[in-house]
Structures are given as C-alpha cells and as structure tokens.
C-alpha positions in Angstrom: 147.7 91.4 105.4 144.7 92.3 103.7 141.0 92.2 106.0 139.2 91.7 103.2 136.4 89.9 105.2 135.7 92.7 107.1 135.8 95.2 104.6 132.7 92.6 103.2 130.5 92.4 106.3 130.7 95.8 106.5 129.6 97.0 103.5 127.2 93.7 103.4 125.7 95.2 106.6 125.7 98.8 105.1 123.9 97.5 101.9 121.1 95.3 104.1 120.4 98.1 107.0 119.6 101.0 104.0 117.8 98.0 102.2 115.6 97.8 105.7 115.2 101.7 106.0 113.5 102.2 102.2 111.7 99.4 103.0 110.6 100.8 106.0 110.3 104.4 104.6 108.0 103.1 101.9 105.8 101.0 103.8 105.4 104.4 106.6 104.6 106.6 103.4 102.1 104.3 102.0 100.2 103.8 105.3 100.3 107.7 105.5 98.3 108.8 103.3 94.8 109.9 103.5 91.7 110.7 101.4 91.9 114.0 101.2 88.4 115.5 103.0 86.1 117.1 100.7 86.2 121.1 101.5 83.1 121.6 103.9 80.8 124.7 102.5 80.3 128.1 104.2 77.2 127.9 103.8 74.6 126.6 105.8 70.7 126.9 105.6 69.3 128.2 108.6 65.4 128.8 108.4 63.2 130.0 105.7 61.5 133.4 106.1 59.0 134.3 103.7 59.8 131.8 100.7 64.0 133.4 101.2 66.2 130.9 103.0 68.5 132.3 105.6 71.8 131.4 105.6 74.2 131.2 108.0 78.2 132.1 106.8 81.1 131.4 108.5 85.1 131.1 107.7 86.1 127.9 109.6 89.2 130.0 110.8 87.1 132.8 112.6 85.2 132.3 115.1 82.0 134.3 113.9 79.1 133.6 112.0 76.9 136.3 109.0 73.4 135.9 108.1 72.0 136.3 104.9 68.7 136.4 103.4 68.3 134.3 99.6 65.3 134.9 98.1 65.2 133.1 94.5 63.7 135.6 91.8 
C-alpha cells in the first residue's frame, strides 16, 4: 500500500515552510537597509589667524588631531 497522502502533506508542508522563510528573508532584507551616511570631512575650521583659517585634521580612526594654517593667495 501506497501513503501517498503523506508523501503530499509532506512535501505540501516543505513547499509552504520555504514559502514563509523567503518571505520572511525578504521582508528582514528590505527593513535592513540604510541610507548610506554621507562621508564626514577631515577637515574642520578652527579659528582664523591673520585672514588664514586654521584647520584642524584628523583620521576618524586615530585618535589624534594636525593643525594647519590656509591662507588663500
């Protein structure tokens, strides 16, 4: 004898339980993603010292900071 009806709920149940999970996976990605943030500049104007702006430079990743005199010809 042949179980053919449990042959079908089973592969009914496989077929409606991936169904759910790429649902589900598409729905997680689409709430996931993000604006990416524009990149935030290096440099920062500090003061001005005799018509020259002093700028302050830093790399995000280090924790130190360089000064720099621009004066504008």
């Amino acid at each position: 004898m042949r179980n053919i009806d449990y042959y079908r709920a089973v592969l009914l149940g496989a077929v409606m339980g991936m169904s759910f999970l790429s649902l589900f996976y598409m729905v997680n990605v689409a709430l996931d993603t993000k604006e990416p943030e524009p990149p935030k500049s290096k440099f920062e104007v500090v003061d001005k010292y005799k018509n020259c702006d002093l700028l302050r430079w830093t790399d995000h990743q280090l924790a130190e900071y360089k000064y720099f005199l621009h004066c504008p010809k």
